[in-house]
N, C-alpha and C positions, 0 to 999 in steps of 0.2 A: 524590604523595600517600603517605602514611605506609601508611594503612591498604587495604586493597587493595577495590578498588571494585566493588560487585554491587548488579544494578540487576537489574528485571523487569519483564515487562510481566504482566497479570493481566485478561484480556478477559472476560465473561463469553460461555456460549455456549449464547446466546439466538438466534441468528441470524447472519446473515451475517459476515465480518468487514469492520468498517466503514473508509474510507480513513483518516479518524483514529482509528484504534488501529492503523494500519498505521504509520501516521507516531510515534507516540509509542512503537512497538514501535525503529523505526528509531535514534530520537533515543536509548535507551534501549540499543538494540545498538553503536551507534556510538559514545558515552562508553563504555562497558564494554570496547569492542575499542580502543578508542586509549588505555586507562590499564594494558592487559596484564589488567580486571578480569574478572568474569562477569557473563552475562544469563540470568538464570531466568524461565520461565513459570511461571505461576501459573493454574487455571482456576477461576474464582470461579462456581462451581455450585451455590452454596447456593440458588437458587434453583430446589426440585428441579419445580417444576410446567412452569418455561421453558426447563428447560435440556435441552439434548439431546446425545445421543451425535453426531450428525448434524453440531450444528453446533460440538462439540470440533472433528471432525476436518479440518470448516471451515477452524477458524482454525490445524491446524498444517499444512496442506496449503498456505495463504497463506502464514505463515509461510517456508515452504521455497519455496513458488515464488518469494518475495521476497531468497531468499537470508540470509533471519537466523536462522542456526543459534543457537540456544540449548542453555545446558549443562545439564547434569545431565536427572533427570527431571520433566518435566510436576509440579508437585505439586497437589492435589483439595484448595480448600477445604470443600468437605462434607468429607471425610475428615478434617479437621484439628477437627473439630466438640470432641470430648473432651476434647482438648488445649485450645480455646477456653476450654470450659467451666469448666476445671482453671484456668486464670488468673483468671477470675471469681470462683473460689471464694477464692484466695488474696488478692484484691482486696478479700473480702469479710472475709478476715482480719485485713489488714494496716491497715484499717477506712479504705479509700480507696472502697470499697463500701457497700452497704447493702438489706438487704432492703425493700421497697415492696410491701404489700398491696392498693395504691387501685386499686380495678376500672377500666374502661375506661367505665362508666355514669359513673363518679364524675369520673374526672377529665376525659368530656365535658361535666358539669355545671359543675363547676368554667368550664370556658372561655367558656361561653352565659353562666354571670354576669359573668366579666370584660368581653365584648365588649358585654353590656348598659353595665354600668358604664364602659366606655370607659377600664378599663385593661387591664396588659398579660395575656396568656393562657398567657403561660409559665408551665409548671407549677412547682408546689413542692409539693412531695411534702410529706406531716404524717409519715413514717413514716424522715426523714433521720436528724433523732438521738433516734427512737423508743430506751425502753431496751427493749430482748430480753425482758425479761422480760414486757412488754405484746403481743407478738408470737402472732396469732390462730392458729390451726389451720386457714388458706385456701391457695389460691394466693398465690405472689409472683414478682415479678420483682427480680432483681438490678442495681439502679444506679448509676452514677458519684457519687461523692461531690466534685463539681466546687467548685472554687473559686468563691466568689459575689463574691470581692472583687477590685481589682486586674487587672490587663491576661493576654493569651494572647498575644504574638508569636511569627508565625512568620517564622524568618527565611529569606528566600525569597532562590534563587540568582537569580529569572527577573523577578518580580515587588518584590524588596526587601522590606523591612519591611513587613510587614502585621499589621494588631493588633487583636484583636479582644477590650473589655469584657466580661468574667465575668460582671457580670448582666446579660447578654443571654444567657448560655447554659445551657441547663438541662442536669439530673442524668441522660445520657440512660440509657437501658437495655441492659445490656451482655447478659447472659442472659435470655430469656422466659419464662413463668413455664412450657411444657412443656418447657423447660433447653437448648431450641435457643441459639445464641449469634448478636446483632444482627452485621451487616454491619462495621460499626463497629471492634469488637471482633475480629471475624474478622481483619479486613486487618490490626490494628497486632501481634498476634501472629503472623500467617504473616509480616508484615514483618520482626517482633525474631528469629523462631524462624530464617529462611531468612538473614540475616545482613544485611540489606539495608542497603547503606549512603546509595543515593540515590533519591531516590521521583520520577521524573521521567512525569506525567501533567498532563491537561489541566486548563484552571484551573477546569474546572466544577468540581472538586474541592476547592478552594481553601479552602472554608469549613467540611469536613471535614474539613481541617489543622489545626484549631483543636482541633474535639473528640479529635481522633487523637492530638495531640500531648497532652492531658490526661490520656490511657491510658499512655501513653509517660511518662511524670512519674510517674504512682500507682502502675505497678512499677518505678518508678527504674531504666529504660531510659533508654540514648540514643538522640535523636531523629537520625532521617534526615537527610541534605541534603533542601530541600525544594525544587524544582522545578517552579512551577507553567505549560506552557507556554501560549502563545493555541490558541484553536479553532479550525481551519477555515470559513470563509465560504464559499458563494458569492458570484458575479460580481456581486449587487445587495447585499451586504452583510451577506446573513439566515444564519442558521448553515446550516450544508448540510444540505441534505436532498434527498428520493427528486426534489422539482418542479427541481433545478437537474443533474438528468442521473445521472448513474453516482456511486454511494456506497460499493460495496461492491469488495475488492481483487480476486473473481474477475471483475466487471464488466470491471475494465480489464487482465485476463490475457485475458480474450476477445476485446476488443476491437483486441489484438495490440500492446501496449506493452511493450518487452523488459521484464525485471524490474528490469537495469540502470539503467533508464534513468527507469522509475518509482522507485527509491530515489533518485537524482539530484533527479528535480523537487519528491520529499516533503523533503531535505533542506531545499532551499530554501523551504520554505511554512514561517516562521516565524524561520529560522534563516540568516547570512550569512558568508561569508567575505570580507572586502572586498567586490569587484564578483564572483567569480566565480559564472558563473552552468552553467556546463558544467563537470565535475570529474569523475574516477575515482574507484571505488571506496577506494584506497587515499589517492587526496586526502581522501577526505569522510573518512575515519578515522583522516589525523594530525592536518586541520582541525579535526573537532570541538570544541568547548566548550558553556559553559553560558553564558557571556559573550557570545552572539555571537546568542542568541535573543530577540527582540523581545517586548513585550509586547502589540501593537496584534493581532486577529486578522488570520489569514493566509486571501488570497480564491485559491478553485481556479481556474487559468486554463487551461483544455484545448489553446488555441491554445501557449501555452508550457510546455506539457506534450510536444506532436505536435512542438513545435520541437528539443525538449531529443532527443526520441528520434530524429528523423532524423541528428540528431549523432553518438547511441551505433551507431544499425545504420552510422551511415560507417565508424565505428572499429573496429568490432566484424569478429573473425577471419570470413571466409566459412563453415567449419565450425560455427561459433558461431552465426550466422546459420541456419541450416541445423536443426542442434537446437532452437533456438527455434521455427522454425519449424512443425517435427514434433510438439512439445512444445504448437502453439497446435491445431492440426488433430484431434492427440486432442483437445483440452480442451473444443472447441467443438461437434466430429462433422463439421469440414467436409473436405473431400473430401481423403485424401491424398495428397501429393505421392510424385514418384519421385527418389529423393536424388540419382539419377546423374546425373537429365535437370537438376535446382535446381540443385545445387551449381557446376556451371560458369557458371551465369549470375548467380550471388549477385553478384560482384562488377562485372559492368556496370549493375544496377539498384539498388543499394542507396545510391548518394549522392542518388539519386531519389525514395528512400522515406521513408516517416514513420513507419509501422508494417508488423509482419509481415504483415496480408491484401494489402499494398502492394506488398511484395517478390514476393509470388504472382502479383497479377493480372500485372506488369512482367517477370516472367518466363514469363507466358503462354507466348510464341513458343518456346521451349524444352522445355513441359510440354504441348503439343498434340501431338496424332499429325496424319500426311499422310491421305488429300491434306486441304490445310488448308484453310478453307470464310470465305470473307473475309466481314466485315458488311459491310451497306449503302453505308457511306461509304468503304470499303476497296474494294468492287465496281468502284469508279465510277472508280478510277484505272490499272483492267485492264480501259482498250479496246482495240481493238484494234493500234491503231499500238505503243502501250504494250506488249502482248504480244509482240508482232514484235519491239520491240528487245531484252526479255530473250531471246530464243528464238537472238537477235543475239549476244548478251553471252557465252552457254553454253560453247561453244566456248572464248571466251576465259580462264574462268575453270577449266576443265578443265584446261589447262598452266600457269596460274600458279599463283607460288608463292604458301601461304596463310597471307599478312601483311598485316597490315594497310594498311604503307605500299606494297606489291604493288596488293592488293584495290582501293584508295583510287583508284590509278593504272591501272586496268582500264578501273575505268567511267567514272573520269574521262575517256579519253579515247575512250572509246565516244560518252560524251554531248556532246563536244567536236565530232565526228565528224558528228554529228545537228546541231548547230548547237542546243545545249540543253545548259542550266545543271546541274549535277550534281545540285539540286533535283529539278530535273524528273524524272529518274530514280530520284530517291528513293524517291517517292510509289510506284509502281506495286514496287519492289524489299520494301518494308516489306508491301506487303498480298501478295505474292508469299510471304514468308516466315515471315510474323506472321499475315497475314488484318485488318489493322488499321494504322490510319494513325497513332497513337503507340505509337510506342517507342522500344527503348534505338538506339542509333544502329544502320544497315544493314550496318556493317562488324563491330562489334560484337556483333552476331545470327550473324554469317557464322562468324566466327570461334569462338563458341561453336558454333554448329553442325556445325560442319566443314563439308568440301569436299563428303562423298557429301551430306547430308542439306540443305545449302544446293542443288545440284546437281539432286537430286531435286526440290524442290519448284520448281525452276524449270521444270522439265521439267513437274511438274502443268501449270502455270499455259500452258505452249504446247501441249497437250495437248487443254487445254480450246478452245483456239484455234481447233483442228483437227479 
C-alpha cells in the first residue's frame, strides 16, 4: 500500500468493554500491524451523562490485557468538540450546510401529518435554500445540505457495493442549536483530523457510512476504506447478549483464558485463513486481511474457545504460564499461588488444562502443605494393606535414584512382588501424595516433589497407620 495505513478503534465508555469491540479492536490491530501501519484509540465520550472515568480505564486496562498496544495518545472526543464545531461552521460556508430554525414542536408536527397521510416522514426542512436575509433572531441548528438526488455508494472492502438512494436520506444535523456537534459529525472529523485511512467496525454501522461519507464529500475529504465486519451471535443465532453467558473481555480474564489464546478464537469469529484454526500471534499478523472476512454473523462457541486455549497453555513457556497465572489471582482475589511450589509443576499439568484455575486446581498436589488430608474418595484407597505396602516401598525409594525410569522400576516391582498390577499401587500412591484420586501421573508428582517431600508424605500416611 502506497499510503501508510491507520486505523482505530473508538469504544465509547459507557460500561464494560464488550467481546465485540474487543474483536473489532483486534481486527483493527492486526491490519495496522501487518502493513508496518498505526492503531489509534479514540474515546467517544461525548456522551458526558454515560460516560465515566471508570469505565475509560475499563477499556485501556482490556485493551493491554489483550495485548493491543495502541500508538500514540488516547484522543477525547469531547475535547475535540471546537474543532467539530469549526468544520460545521466552514460547512456552513462552503454552503454544503445550512442553518434550520424549525423547533422540535414543528417538525414533530410535521411527522403526525405525514404518518396520517401515509406518506413518508422524512423531514424537509423549509429553511434549506432559505435566503439569509429571511433568517429570524431564534435558535438554530446547523445541517447537511444532502444530496436529494442520485445514489450514496459505499464501497465496502467486507460487504461490497452497497448503495444507498438520496431521497431516503435526510439533511441530518451536524451542530445543535446549544453548538454541541451531533455524533455523526464528530467521528468523520476525528476520522479526517487523526489520518485515518480505514474504518474497520461492525456493520451495525453500515448505514452511518452513507451519511458519513456525505460529510467526507461536502469538505472535499477522502473517504476511508470502508470495512463493514458481521456481528457476534450467540449459540441460537440472536446477537449476543448478557442471556447467552459472558460479554464483556474482563468476564473472560476472570474466567482464566490466556489473552493469547483469546485473541486467537476472536480472530477467527468472522475472519479465515484457509482451515487454520490454531495460529500464533505472529501468524495472525502476516495472515491478516480484509479479504478473508466473511459477511454472514459470527456465533461465539465457548467449547471452541476452552479448546483453542488448552492448545496456547500446551505451547506456552512454563514461566509464561506462571505470569498468567499470578496475573489471574490478582484480577479475581482468588487465593495466591507460591511461584516456587507452581512453577515446577506447570509443565506436567498444562497439556491437561484448558484454562489458568485448571492449571491451579491440577497442580493442587504441589501447592498444598503436609501432612496432606485426602477426601473422601482418596481415604478409601489408604486401608490398611495399602498402607503396609507404601510403608513397604519407603525404604526403597530412599536409595533410588530419582528418575523416573528408576521410580517407574521401584514400584513396579514392589507391586510385582504383591502379585498386583502397578495400578493397584497407584491409587493408594496418588492420595498418599496428592489426597486425591486424579492427577498428573505418580511419577510425575514424585519427581516435582522431590525425594525429601515425596518421602515425607509417605511417611504421613504410615504414621497414621500406627
Amino acid at each position: 500500500m502506497t499510503t501508510p495505513v491507520v486505523t482505530r478503534i473508538a469504544p465509547s465508555p459507557t460500561g464494560t468493554m464488550h467481546i465485540g469491540t474487543a474483536r473489532t479492536a483486534l481486527f483493527n490491530w492486526l491490519f495496522a500491524r501487518r502493513h508496518g501501519g498505526q492503531f489509534l484509540l479514540r474515546i467517544e465520550d461525548t456522551d458526558r451523562a454515560r460516560s465515566t472515568p471508570e469505565a475509560t480505564e475499563t477499556i485501556l486496562k482490556g485493551l493491554e490485557w489483550l495485548g493491543l498496544d495502541h500508538d500514540g495518545t488516547p484522543v477525547s472526543q469531547f475535547a475535540q468538540a471546537a474543532r467539530h464545531a469549526e468544520v460545521a461552521q466552514a460547512m456552513l460556508a462552503n454552503g454544503t450546510a445550512y442553518k434550520c430554525f424549525s423547533t422540535q414542536a414543528e417538525i414533530e408536527a410535521f411527522r403526525e401529518e405525514a404518518r396520517a397521510a401515509g406518506t413518508s416522514t422524512l423531514f424537509r426542512s423549509p429553511w434549506r435554500d432559505a435566503d439569509p436575509a429571511t433568517h429570524p433572531d431564534a435558535p438554530f441548528v446547523i445541517r447537511l445540505k444532502a444530496p436529494r438526488a442520485g445514489e450514496t455508494v459505499i464501497a465496502d472492502a467486507v460487504q461490497g457495493d452497497v448503495t444507498f438512494r438520496n431521497d431516503q436520506l435526510d439533511d441530518m444535523v451536524l451542530l445543535r442549536s446549544d453548538g454541541t456537534p451531533t455524533y455523526m459529525l464528530a467521528v468523520v472529523v476525528d476520522d479526517h483530523d487523526m489520518g485515518i485511512t480505514h474504518v474497520i467496525r461492525g456493520d451495525d454501522h453500515l448505514n452511518n457510512a452513507a451519511r458519513q461519507a456525505q460529510i467526507f464529500d461536502a469538505m472535499g475529504w477522502a473517504q476511508p476504506v470502508w470495512a463493514h465486519i458481521p456481528l457476534i451471535h450467540g449459540a441460537d443465532g440472536k446477537k449476543l447478549s448478557k442471556r447467552h453467558g459472558a460479554t464483556g473481555v474482563e468476564e473472560y480474564a476472570a474466567m482464566g483464558f490466556p489473552a493469547r489464546a483469546l485473541r486467537n478464537y476472536l480472530a477467527r469469529l468472522g475472519w479465515a485463513h484457509g482451515d487454520a484454526e490454531y495460529f500464533t500471534d505472529a501468524e495472525a499478523r502476516a495472515w491478516f486481511d480484509l479479504e478473508g472476512i466473511g459477511r454472514a454473523p459470527a456465533r461465539l462457541d465457548l467449547k471452541k474457545l476452552e479448546n483453542l486455549s488448552g492448545q496456547h497453555l500446551s505451547a506456552m513457556e512454563d514461566a509464561e504460564i506462571l505470569a498468567a497465572v499470578q496475573d489471574w489471582t490478582a484480577r479475581t482475589g482468588a487465593p495466591a499461588v507460591e511461584a516456587d511450589r507452581l512453577l515446577p509443576a506447570i509443565g506436567i499439568v498444562k497439556e491437561a488444562s484448558r484454562t489458568l484455575p485448571q492449571i491451579v486446581e491440577r497442580a493442587h498436589f504441589a501447592l498444598t502443605d503436609r501432612p496432606v488430608t485426602p477426601d473422601e474418595k482418596a481415604a478409601k484407597a489408604l486401608d490398611t494393606v495399602s498402607r503396609g505396602i507404601l510403608k513397604e516401598l519407603t525404604p526403597h525409594l530412599q536409595t533410588a535414584s530419582w528418575t523416573r525410569d528408576v521410580l517407574e522400576g521401584v514400584v513396579g516391582d514392589l507391586a510385582g512382588s504383591k502379585g498386583l498390577g502397578l495400578g493397584k499401587l497407584a491409587a493408594p500412591l496418588r492420595a498418599a501424595l496428592a489426597g486425591r484420586t486424579a492427577t498428573p501421573s505418580v511419577f510425575d508428582m514424585m519427581l516435582v516433589l522431590g525425594r525429601d517431600e515425596t518421602l515425607a508424605r509417605l511417611d504421613d500416611v504410615a504414621r497414621d497407620d500406627g
